[in-house]
C-alpha positions as CSV (number, residue, x, y, z in Angstrom):
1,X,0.0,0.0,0.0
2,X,2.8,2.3,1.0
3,X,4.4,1.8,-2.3
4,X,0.9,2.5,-4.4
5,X,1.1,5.8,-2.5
6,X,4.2,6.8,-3.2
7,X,3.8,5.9,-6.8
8,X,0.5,7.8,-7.2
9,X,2.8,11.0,-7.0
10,X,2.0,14.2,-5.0
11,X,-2.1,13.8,-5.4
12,X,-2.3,11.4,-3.6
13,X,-0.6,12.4,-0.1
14,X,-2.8,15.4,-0.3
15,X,-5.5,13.5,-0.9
16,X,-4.4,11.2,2.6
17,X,-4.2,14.6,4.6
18,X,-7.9,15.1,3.1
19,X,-9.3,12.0,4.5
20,X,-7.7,12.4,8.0
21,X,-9.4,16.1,7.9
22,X,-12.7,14.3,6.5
23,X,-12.9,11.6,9.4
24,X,-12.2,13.8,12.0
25,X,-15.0,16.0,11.0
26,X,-17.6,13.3,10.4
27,X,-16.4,12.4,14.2
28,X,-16.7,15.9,15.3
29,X,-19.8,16.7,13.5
30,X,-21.3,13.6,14.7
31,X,-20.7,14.1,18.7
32,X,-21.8,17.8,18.4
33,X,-24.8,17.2,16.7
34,X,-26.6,15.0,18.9
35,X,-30.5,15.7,19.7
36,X,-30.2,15.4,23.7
37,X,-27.4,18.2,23.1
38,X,-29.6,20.3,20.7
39,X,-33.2,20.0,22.0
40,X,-33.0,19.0,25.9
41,X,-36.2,17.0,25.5
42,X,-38.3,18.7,28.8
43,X,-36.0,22.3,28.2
44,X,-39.6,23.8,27.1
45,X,-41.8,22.4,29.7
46,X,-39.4,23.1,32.3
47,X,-39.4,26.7,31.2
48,X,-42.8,27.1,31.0
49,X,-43.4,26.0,34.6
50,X,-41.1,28.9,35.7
51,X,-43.1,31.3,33.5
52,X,-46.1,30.1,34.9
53,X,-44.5,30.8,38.8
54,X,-43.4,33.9,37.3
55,X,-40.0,32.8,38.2
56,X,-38.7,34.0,35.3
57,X,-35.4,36.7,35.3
58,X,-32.2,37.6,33.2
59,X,-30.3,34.7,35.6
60,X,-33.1,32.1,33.9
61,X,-32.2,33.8,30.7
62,X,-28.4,33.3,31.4
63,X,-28.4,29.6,32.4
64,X,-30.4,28.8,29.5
65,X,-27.9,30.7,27.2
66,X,-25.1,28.0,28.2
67,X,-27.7,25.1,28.5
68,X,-27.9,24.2,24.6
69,X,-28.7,25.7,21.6
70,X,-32.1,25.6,21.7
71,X,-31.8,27.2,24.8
72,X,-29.9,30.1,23.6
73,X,-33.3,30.8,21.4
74,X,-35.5,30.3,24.4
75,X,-33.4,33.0,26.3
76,X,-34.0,35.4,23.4
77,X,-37.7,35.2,24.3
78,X,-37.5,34.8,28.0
79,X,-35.6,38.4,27.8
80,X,-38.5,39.8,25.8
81,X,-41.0,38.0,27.6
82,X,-43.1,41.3,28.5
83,X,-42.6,42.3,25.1
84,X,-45.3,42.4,22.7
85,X,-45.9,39.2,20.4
86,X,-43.8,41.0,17.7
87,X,-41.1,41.9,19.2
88,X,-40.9,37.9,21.2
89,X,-41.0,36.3,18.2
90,X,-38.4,38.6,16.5
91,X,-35.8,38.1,18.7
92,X,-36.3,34.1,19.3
93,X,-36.0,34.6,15.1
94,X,-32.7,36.4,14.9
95,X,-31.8,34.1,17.7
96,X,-32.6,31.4,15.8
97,X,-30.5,32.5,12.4
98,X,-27.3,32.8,14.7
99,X,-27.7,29.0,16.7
100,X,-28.3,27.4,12.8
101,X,-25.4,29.4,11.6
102,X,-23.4,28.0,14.5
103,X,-25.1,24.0,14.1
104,X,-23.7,24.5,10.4
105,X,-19.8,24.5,11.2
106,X,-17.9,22.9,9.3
107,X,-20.1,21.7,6.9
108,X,-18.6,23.6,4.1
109,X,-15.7,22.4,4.5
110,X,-16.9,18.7,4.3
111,X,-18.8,19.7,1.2
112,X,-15.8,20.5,0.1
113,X,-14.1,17.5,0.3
114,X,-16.6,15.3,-1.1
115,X,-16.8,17.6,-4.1
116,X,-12.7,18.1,-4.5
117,X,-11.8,14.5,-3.8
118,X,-12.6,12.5,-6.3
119,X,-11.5,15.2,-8.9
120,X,-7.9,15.0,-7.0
121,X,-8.0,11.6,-7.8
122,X,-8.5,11.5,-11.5
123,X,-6.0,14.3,-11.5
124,X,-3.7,12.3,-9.8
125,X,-4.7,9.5,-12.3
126,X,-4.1,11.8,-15.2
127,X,-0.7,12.6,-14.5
128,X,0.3,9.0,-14.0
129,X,-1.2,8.3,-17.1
130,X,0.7,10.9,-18.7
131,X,4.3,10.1,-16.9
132,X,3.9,6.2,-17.8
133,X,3.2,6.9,-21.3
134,X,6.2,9.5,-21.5
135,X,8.5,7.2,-20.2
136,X,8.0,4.6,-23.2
137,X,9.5,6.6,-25.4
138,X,8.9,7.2,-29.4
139,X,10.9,3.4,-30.4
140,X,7.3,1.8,-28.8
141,X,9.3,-1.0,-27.4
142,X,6.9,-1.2,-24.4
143,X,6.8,-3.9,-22.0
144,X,2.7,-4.6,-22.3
145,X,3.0,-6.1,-18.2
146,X,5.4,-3.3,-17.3
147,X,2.5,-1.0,-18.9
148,X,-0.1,-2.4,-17.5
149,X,1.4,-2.2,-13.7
150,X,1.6,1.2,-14.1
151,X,-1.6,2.1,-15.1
152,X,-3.0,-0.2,-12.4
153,X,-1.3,1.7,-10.2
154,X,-2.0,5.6,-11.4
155,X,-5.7,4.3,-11.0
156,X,-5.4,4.0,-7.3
157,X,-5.6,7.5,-6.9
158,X,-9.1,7.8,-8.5
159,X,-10.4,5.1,-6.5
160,X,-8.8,6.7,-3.8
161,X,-10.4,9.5,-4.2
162,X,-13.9,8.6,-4.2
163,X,-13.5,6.4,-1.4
164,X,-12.8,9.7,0.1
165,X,-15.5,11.3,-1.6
166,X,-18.6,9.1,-1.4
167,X,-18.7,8.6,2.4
168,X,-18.0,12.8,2.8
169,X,-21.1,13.4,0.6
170,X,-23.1,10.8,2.3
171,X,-22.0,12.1,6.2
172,X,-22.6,15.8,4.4
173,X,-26.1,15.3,3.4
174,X,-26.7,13.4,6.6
175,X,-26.2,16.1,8.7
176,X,-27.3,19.1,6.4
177,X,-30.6,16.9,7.1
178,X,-29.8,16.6,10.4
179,X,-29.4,20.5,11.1
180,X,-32.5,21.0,8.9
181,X,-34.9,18.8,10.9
182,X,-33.1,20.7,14.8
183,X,-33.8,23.8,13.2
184,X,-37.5,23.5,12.2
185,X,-38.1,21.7,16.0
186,X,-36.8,24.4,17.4
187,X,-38.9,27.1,15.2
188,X,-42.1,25.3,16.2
189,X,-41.7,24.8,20.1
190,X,-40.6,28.7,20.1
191,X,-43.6,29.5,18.4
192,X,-45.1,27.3,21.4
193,X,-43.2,29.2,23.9
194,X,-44.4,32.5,22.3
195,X,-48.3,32.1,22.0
196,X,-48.8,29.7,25.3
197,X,-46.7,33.5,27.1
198,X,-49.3,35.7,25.1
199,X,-52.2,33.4,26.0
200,X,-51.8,33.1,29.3
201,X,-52.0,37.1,29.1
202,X,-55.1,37.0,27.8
């Protein structure tokens, strides 16, 4: 294997550093984008008892801030809580556009990769192809098993490549879908936190 790699010319070490950065963000992406650390599951209907105690103040506000991310939206409202219905739903919205900017990290970069690789790898192909047929010289004396070993070998790099490639566009799509579905859970029990506040005004 080590000699494949070394024969696959430059291409193909970068395309090694690419996978190490592609694994460790799958792992990263997939520890921080866990549900139990997104949504608390009883963060809303824990809240709401306080609201209903009228227990709530900025140090509620605070402590939900550092809680998760979906608390950081529910702080937004809980410091606009005697705030019209407007002005609530406002800030939990501008709150909201910052906590999905933050839950998309990284994920540009892993687009990235899954797009770049497997073009890295038929570029690494191509100029083994090119180098192998260079080498053969104009007499065309060319040893058909030497020939052949060496294009064997420049193909590694494309199927190097979208080895890399396929799993980064599968883990990218994944958790685009994944951010997607925490974001539209968290618009709806905001909207719940907003209108059961407003109603209880009524």
């Amino acid at each position: 294997m080590f000699q494949i790699m070394l024969a696959g010319h430059w291409p193909v070490w970068i395309l090694l550093v690419i996978s190490v950065v592609a694994l460790a963000l799958i792992i990263e992406r997939s520890v921080a984008l866990r549900r139990v650390k997104i949504l608390p599951p009883n963060l809303l209907n824990e809240l709401m008892v306080l609201v209903n105690n009228k227990q709530i103040n900025a140090n509620v506000a605070d402590k939900l801030e550092q809680n998760s991310p979906f608390g950081r939206v529910l702080a937004a409202g809980v410091r606009n809580v005697d705030s019209s219905r407007e002005l609530m739903k406002e800030a939990i919205e501008d709150a909201g556009a910052a906590v999905s900017h933050d839950l998309e990290k990284y994920m540009t970069t892993l687009g990235s990769i899954a797009t770049a690789a497997p073009l890295l790898g038929l570029f690494g192909t191509v100029i083994g192809m090119i180098e192998i047929f260079a080498a053969q010289g104009p007499t065309g004396g060319a040893n058909p098993a030497q020939l052949a070993s060496g294009i064997s070998i420049a193909l590694y790099a494309t199927g190097f490549g979208l080895a890399i490639g396929i799993p980064a566009l599968i883990a990218h799509r994944h958790f685009r879908r994944l951010i997607d579905t925490f974001v539209n859970d968290m618009q709806v029990q905001a909207v719940r936190f907003v209108d059961m506040v407003h109603q209880g005004r009524a």
